[in-house]
DOPARO-203618 format. One record per residue (C-alpha): residue in three letters; x, y negated, z negated. Coordinates in steps of 0.05 Angstrom, whole numbers, plus 5000, padded with zeros to 4 digits. Last residue first. Layout:
AlaXYZ
...
//
This chain:
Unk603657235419
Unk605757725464
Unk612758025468
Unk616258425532
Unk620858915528
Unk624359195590
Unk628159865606
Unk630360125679
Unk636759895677
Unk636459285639
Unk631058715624
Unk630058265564
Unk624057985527
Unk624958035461
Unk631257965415
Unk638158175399
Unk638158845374
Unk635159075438
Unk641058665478
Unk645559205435
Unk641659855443
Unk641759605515
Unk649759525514
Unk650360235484
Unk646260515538
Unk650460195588
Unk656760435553
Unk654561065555
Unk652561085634
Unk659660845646
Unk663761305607
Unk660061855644
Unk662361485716
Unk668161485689
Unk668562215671
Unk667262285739
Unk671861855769
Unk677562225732
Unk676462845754
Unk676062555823
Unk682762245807
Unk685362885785
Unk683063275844
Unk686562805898
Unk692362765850
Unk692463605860
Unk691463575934
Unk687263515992
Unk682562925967
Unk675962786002
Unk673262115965
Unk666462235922
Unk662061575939
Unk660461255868
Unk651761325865
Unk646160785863
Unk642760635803
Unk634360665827
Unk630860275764
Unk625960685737
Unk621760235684
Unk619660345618
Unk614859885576
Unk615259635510
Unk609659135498
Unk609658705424
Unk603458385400
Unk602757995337
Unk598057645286
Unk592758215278
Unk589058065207
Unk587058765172
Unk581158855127
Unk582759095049
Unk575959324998
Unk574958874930
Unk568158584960
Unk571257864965
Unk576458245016
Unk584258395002
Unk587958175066
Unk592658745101
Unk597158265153
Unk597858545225
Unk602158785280
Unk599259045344
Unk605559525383
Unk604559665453
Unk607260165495
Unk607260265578
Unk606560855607
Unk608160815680
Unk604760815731
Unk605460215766
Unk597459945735
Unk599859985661
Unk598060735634
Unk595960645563
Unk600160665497
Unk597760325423
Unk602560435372
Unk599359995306
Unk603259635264
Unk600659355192
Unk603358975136
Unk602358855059
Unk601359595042
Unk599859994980
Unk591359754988
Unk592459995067
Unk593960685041
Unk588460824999
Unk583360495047
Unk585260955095
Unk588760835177
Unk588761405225
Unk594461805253
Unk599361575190
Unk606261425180
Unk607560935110
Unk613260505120
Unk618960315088
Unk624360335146
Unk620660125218
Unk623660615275
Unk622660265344
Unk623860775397
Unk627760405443
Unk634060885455
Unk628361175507
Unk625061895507
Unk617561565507
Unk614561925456
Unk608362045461
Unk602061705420
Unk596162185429
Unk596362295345
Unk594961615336
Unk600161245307
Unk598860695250
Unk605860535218
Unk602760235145
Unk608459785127
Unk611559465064
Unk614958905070
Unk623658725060
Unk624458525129
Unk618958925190
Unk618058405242
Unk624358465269
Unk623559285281
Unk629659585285
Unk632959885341
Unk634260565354
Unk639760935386
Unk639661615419
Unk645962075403
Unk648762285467
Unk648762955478
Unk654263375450
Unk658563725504
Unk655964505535
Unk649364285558
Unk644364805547
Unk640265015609
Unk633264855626
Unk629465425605
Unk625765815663
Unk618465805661
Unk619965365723
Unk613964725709
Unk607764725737
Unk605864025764
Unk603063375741
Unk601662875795
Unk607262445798
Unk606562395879
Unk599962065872
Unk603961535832
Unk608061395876
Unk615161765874
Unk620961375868
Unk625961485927
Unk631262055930
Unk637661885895
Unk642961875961
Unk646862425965
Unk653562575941
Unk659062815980
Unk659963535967
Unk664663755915
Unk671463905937
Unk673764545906
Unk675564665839
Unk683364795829
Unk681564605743
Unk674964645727
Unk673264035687
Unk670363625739
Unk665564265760
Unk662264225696
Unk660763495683
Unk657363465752
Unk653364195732
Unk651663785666
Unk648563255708
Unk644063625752
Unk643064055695
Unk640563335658
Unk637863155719
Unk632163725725
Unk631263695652
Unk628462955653
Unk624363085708
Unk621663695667
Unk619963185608
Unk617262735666
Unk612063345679
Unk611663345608
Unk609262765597
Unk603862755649
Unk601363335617
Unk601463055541
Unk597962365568
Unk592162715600
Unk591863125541
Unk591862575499
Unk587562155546
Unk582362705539
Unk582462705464
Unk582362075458
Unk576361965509
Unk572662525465
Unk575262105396
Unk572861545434
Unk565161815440
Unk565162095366
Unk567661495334
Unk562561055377
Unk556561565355
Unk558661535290
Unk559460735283
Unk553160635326
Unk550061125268
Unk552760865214
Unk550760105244
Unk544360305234
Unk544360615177
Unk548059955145
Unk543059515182
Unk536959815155
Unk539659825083
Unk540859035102
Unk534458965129
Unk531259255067
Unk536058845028
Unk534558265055
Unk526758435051
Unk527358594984
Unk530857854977
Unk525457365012
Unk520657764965
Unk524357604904
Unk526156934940
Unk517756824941
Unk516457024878
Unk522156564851
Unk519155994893
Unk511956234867
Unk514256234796
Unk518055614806
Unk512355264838
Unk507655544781
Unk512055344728
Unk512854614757
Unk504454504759
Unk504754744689
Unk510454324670
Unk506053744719
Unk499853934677
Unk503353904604
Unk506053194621
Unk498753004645
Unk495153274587
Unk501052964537
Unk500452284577
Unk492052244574
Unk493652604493
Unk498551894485
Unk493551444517
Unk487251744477
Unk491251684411
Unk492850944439
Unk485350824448
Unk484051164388
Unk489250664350
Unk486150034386
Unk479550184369
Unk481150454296
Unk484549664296
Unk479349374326
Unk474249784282
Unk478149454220
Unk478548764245
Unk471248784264
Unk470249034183
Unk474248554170
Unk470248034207
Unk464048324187
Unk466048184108
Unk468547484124
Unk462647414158
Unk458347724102
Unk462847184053
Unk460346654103
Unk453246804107
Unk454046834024
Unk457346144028
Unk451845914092
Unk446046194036
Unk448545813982
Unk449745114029
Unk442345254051
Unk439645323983
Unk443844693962
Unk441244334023
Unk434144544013
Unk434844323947
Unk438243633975
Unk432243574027
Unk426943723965
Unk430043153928
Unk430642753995
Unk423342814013
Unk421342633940
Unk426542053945
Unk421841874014
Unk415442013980
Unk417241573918
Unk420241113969
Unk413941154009
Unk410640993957
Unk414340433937
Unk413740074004
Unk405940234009
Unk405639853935
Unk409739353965
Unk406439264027
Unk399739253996
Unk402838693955
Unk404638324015
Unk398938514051
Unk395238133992
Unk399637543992
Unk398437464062
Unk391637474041
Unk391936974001
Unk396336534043
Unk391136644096
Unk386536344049
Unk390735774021
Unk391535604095
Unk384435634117
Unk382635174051
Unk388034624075
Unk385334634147
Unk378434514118
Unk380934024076
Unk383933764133
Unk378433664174
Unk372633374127
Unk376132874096
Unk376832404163
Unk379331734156
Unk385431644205
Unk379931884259
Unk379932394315
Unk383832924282
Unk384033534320
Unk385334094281
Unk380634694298
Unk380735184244
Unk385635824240
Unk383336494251
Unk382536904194
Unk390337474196
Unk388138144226
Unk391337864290
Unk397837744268
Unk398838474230
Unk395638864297
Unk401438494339
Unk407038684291
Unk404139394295
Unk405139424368
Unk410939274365
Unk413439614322
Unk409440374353
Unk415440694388
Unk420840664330
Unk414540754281
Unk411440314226
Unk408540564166
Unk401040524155
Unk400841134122
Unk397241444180
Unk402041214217
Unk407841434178
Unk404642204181
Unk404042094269
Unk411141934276
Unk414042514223
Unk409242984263
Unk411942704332
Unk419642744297
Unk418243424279
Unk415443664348
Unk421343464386
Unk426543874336
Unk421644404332
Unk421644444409
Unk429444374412
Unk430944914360
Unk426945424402
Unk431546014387
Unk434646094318
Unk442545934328
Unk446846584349
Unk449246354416
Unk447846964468
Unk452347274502
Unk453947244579
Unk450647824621
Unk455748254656
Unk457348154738
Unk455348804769
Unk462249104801
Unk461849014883
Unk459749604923
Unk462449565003
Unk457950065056
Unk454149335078
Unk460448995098
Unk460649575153
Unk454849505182
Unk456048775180
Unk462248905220
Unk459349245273
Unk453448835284
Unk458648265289
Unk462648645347
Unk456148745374
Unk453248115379
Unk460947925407
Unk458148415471
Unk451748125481
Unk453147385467
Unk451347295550
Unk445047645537
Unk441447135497
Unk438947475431
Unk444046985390
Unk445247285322
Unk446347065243
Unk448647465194
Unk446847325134
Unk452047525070
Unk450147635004
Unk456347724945
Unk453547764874
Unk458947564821
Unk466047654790
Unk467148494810
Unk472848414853
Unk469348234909
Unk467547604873
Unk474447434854
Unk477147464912
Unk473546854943
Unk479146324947
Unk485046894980
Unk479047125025
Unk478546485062
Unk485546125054
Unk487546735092
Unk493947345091
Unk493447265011
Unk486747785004
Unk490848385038
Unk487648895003
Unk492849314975
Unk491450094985
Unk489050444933
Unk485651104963
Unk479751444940
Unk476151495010
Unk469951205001
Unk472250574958
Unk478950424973
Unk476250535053
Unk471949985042
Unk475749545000
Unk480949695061
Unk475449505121
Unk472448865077
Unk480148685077
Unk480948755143
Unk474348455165
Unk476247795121
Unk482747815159
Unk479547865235
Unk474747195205
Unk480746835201
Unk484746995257
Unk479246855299
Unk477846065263
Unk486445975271
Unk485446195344
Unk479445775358
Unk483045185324
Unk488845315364
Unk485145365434
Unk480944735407
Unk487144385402
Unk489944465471
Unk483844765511
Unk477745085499
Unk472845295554
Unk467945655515
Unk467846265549
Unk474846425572
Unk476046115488
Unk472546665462
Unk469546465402
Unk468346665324
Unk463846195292
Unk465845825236
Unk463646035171
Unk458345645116
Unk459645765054
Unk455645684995
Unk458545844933
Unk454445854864
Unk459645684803
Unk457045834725
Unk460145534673
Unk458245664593
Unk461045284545
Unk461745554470
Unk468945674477
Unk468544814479
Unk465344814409
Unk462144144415
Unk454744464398
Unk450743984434
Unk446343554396
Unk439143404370
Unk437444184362
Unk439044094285
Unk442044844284
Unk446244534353
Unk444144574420
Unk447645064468
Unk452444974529
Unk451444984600
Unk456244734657
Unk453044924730
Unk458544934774
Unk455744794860
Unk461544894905
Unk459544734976
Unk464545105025
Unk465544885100
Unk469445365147
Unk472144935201
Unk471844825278
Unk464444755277
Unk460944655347
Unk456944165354
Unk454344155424
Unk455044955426
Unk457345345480
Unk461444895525
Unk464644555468
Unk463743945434
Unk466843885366
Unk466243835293
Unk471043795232
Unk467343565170
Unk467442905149
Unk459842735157
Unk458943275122
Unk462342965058
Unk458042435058
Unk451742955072
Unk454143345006
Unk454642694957
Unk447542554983
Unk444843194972
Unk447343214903
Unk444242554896
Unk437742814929
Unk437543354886
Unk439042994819
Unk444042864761
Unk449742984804
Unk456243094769
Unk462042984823
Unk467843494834
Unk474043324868
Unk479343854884
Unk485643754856
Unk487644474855
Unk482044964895
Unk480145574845
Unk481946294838
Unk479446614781
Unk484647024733
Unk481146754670
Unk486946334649
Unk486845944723
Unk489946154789
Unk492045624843
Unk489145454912
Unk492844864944
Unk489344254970
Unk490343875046
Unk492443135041
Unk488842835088
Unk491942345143
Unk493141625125
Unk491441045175
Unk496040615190
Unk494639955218
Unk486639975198
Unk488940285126
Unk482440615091
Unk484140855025
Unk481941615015
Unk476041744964
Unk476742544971
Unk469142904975
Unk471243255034
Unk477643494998
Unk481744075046
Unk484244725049
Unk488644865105
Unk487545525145
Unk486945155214
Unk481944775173
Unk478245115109
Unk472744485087
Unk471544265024
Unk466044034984
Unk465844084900
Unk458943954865
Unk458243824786
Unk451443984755
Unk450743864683
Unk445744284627
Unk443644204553
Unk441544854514
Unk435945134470
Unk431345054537
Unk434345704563
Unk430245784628
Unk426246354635
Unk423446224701
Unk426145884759
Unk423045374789
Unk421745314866
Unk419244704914
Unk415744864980
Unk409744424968
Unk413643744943
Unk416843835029
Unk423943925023
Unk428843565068
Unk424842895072
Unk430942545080
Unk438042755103
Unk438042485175
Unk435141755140
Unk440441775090
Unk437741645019
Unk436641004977
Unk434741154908
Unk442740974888
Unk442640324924
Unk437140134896
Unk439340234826
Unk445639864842
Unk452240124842
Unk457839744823
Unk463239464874
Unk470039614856
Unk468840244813
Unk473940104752
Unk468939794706
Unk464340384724
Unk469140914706
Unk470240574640
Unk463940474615
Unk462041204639
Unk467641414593
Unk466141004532
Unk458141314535
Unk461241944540
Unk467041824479
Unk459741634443
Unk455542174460
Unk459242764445
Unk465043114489
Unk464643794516
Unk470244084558
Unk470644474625
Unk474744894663
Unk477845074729
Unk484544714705
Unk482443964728
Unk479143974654
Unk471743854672
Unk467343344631
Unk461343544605
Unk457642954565
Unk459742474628
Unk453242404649
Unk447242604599
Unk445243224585
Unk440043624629
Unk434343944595
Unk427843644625
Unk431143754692
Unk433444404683
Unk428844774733
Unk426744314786
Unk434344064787
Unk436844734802
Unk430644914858
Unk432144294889
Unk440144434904
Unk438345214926
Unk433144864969
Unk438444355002
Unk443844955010
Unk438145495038
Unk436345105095
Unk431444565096
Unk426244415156
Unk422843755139
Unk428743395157
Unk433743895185
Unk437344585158
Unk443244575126
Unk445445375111
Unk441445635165
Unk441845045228
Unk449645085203
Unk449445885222
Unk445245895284
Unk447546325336
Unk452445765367
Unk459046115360
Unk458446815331
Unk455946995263
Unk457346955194
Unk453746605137
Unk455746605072
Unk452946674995
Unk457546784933
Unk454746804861
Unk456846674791
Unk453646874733
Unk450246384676
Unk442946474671
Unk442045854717
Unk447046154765
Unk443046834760
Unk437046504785
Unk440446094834
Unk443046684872
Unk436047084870
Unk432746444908
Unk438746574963
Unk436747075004
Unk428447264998
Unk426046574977
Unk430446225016
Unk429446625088
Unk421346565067
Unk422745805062
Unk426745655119
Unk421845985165
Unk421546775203
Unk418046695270
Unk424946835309
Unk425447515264
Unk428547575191
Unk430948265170
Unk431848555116
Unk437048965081
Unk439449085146
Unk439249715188
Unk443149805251
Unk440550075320
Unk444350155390
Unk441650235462
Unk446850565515
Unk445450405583
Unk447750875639
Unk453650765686
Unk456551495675
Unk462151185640
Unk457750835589
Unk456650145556
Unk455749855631
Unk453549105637
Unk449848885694
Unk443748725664
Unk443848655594
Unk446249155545
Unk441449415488
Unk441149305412
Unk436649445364
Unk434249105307
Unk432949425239
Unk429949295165
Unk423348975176
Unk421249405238
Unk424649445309
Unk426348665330
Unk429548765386
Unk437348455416
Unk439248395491
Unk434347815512
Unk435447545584
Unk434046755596
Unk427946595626
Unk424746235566
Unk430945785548
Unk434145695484
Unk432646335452
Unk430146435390
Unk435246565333
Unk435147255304
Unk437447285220
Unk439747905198
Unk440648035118
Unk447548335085
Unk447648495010
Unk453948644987
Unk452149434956
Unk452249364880
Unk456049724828
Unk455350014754
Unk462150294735
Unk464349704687
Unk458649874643
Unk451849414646
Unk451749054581
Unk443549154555
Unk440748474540
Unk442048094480
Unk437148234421
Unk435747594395
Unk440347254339
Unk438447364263
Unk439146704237
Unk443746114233
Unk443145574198
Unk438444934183
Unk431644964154
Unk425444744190
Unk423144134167
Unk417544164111
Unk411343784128
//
């Protein structure tokens, strides 16, 4: 029989890689527990095989009108109080252990409120399983036949795992067992806990198909529990100290090279069994945090996860051996956790610890619904909002598998009683919910390239190779013995020899001939032996001739395998590279398209902004052409209005005047007929002089007619009137604004202001020659008389190129009659008598000079003074 050649051949057709895109819902299944006692109330119905509904007890008010309110949600199936441990495995967590045997990861947990059944699910109880014990069976049921020996895999204490051959394992479980204190016994190891036995009945047992029997298999399990969010080692060996006793260390969760989150210094045991994995589980259950409350008997006050890694790695060409190629080594991890219930402590009665542990287990569960709300909401809504995995020891372990690492299945378990009605629906709520989140499809791992079936050949060559040497009469490993024992008896029997007399002939000759004949024919087998012997040599150097052809054949084929490898892996090289470049082509036209979009995205802002002002400004200057004729109009209708008040001041103003101009006259001719009679020489006596009459009011000023007669011309020169400056005025240039109503007031206060430009209204042309500005303003102060102010200003220059005036200063001139009493003219009744009454009234001339002179000085000399019947007063 020719052995089947070694190398690699054409490897199967891998299954089809799922893209990154395709998703799968998190599957979430219902499980109702029966109720405890027949006449309690029931709030939750079992509608079809995918929905319950929900409907408040007695007593309990959904609505404000005091009706009920019945709810329905849809699972992906449902499992009613009838439902057993078997048909929940089959339909929940059988699919789990498939794809951990075919190398992907899954995560399985159960999630419900205090006392609805979780533990009871995931454990189960002798001769009722839960889904951990039946997952555990179902693994050993289906690589039992192809499970390596201990200590073959061997993890790495960084979430990995290395493969060592026979030997260093046979050197390691040497060593481990010299260190154990007390060695195990085979009995000891068969011998299972009475609560834990008779889990799964021979009946129920499941295998799963398609099992890769090309490659050698371990089981490690990991148990720890979450504890007031502390992670800690159920499976630890702690030291036992009666005095002191030590507390647990709890674990820390670290990262490893794959981005997976694992527990650090975590214990994991290989388990060559169920009932040993089972075993190592119920030890570490016994350890689990448990207490009575008023709800539940044993209530759990942690969050328990079973770790089961399946290591896997393929045979060699042979199919004696595994491959140690540690890249080679598949590991698989299937998670079963089992969650504390969420509580209300009003209804469980906590207090002091249990109050914290009830808040730690609340706080817990309220972070995974946070994060299962944001994936959620990342998912429907398009958003990226961080999911807050870190906030619990929970979701921070199992990230990974809602990032895309695995299948996620969730059973939610529910209490029908109606005192759980309203955290039933919380729950219902949030499984809803769980049920809208897709999770990436795990990809299928790839395929070693050896020829498939290597093991079978392997096993039937060395039965062929058996059976061939048996026929040839050559011994076997299994069949020495037995051979030995066929040689020994084919050998003639040997005579009696009892010798009953010193002078018997007849027995030991016959002794002697039964020796010499078995000699003979040992001599016979020996030569058979021989000639067998040398056959098989011949056979055996034939066997090796044809091996070491094979060999060279082989050793030709693996150089050319290994030239087309060398070939492939340039040509991988190359298409890496092209990969690499198109992807970084691709990159640089993703950043050119979105560069050119945001310009584009720019340019139509700025066009619509400038749109937009181009619009903003049209309607400016609409408004603005608006304003202007507008304001033209107020401006024409205002200039028309005052120049009709101006013009009936004016004339008001030019009436008055004159009547005062009359005034004036009357006392001048009073006056000159004075200076007239003092100069006539033997003139008689004049009459004494009256009293000045008494101001008239200002009824009594009304204007009237004037004698058409002229006043008479004084015969001396009139007194010259005197001006005073302006103080204001310097070295500037002035534009002297005076309306043509202004009047003259017929005082020696005039102000006259050199270098200035007289006009009756103001022009640009002469405000742009000017630095300063006066304007006469006169109005009728509230005695009577006119009183005169003059607004000075500085001419600006504008942005627009035009002038606009500042006022600064005000200065008020305003008359006032002051009553000057008369001299007393004494009767005289001769020549001195008329010469000193000559000379009184030339004094009294003299006088009235000199007081005008003195005004026209004090005028000179600043604002606000007062003298006979003339003031000046200055505003700021």
């Amino acid at each position: 029989m020719n052995r089947q050649a070694k190398g690699r051949t054409p490897r199967r057709p891998p299954h089809k890689k799922p893209s990154n895109n395709q998703k799968d819902p998190v599957g979430v299944y219902c499980r109702v527990r029966p109720l405890g006692v027949e006449d309690e109330e029931c709030c939750i119905e079992v509608i079809s095989g995918t929905t319950i509904q929900l409907h408040a007890p007695e007593g309990f008010k959904t609505n404000r009108n005091g009706e009920y309110k019945e709810t329905q949600y849809s699972f992906k199936k449902v499992f009613g109080v009838s439902t057993s441990q078997m048909e929940l495995f089959e339909f929940v967590a059988k699919p789990l252990v498939d794809d951990l045997i075919h190398g992907k990861n899954g995560l399985l947990f159960t999630y419900g409120v205090t006392g609805s059944g979780k533990t009871f699910t995931m454990t189960g109880s002798p001769g009722q399983g839960g889904l951990l014990p039946r997952s555990l069976d179902m693994i050993f049921n289906s690589i039992g036949p192809y499970q390596a020996k201990r200590y073959v895999f061997k993890t790495d204490d960084k979430n990995g795992m290395e493969v060592q051959n026979e030997v260093d394992a046979l050197l390691e479980r040497q060593r481990r067992e010299n260190n154990l204190p007390i060695p195990k016994t085979p009995s000891s190891r068969q011998k299972l806990d009475p609560e834990i036995a008779d889990m799964i009945k021979p009946e129920d047992a499941y295998k799963a198909d398609d099992v890769d029997e090309d490659s050698s298999y371990s089981v490690f399990v990991s148990y720890i529990e979450i504890y007031n969010n502390y992670i800690y080692d159920l499976l630890e060996e702690n030291q036992e100290d009666a005095i002191k006793p030590k507390p647990p260390q709890s674990k820390i969760l670290r990262e490893d090279q794959n981005h997976n989150m694992y527990v650090a210094g975590c214990m994991e045991v290989e388990v060559k069994s169920a009932e040993e994995a089972f075993q190592v589980f119920w030890k570490g259950q016994k350890k689990r945090k448990v207490a009575n409350t008023r709800l539940n008997r044993e209530s759990s006050r942690s969050h328990s996860v079973l770790i089961i890694k399946l290591a896997q790695a393929p045979l060699d060409a042979d199919g004696d051996n595994i491959l140690q190629d540690k890249n080679q080594v598949s590991v698989s991890q299937l998670c079963l956790v089992d969650l504390a219930g969420s509580e209300r402590t009003g209804r469980t009665g906590a207090e002091g610890t249990r109050i914290r542990e009830a808040g730690n287990i609340n706080q817990s569960l309220l972070n995974l619904r946070t994060c299962i709300e944001i994936l959620r909401e990342n998912q429907m809504c398009g958003t990226n909002r961080m999911v807050p995995y870190r906030d619990s020891k929970v979701t921070h372990l199992f990230k990974n598998y809602f990032d895309g690492e695995g299948k996620v299945r969730m059973v939610v378990c529910v209490n029908p009683k109606g005192d759980d009605y309203e955290e039933t629906l919380l729950v219902m709520r949030f499984a809803e919910m769980t049920q809208e989140v897709e999770v990436a499809r795990p990809v299928d791992r790839p395929i070693c390239g050896f020829t498939p079936g290597r093991r079978h050949r392997n096993q039937a060559f060395k039965e062929e190779l058996s059976r061939k040497l048996e026929e040839r009469g050559g011994p076997t490993d299994r069949d020495l013995p037995s051979v030995i024992n066929h040689l020994v008896h084919s050998l003639p029997p040997l005579p009696s020899s009892e010798l009953t007399d010193p002078h018997d002939d007849i027995t030991l000759p016959r002794l002697i001939e039964a020796l010499q004949n078995r000699h003979r024919i040992r001599q016979m087998m020996i030569d058979e032996y021989n000639k067998a012997a040398n056959m098989m040599k011949s056979m055996l150097q034939e066997l090796d001739n044809n091996l070491i052809t094979k060999d060279n054949f082989i050793h030709e084929q693996n150089g050319k395998l290994a030239e087309k490898d060398k070939i492939i892996q340039n040509n991988k090289a190359e298409l890496e590279r092209l990969e690499k470049k198109n992807k970084m082509q691709e990159h640089k036209i993703d950043i050119l398209q979105k560069t050119t979009k945001i310009y584009e995205d720019d340019k139509r802002s700025l066009m619509h902004e400038l749109e937009t002002r181009d619009q903003r400004l049209q309607r400016e200057l609409s408004d603005k052409r608006r304003m202007e004729q507008r304001m033209h109009g107020v401006v024409t209708d205002t200039q028309y209005k005052w120049e009709k008040e101006c013009d009936r001041r004016v004339n008001a103003m030019q009436l008055e005047m004159q009547n005062k101009l009359w005034v004036k006259d009357e006392k001048l001719k009073q006056l000159k007929a004075i200076v007239t009679e003092s100069k006539t020489p033997g003139r008689p006596e004049p009459p004494p002089r009256q009293t000045q009459p008494k101001r008239p009011s200002r009824e009594e000023r009304l204007p009237a007619k004037r004698s058409a007669s002229p006043s008479p011309v004084p015969t001396t020169t009139p007194v010259r009137p005197l001006h005073r400056r302006s103080r204001s005025a310097g070295g500037e240039k002035w534009v002297d604004h005076k309306p043509s109503s202004s009047v003259d007031l017929g005082t020696v206060l005039q102000p006259v202001i050199p270098n200035a430009i007289q006009v009756s209204a103001p022009s640009e042309k002469a405000l742009s020659k000017c630095d300063r500005y006066v304007l006469t303003h006169q109005e009728v102060a509230s005695d009577g008389e006119i009183q005169t102010k003059l607004i000075k200003g500085e001419v600006i220059k504008t942005r627009g190129g035009g002038q606009a005036v500042q006022f600064t200063d005000i200065e008020t001139l305003k008359q006032e009659l002051t009553a000057v009493p008369r001299r007393k003219r004494k009767s005289s009744e001769g020549a001195p008598a008329n010469e000193n009454a000559s000379d009184g009234a030339w004094t009294d001339v003299e006088t009235r000079c000199s007081v005008a002179m003195e005004m026209r000085a004090r005028s000179n000399m600043g604002p606000g003074y007062e003298h006979h019947g003339i003031t000046k007063r200055r505003k700021p």
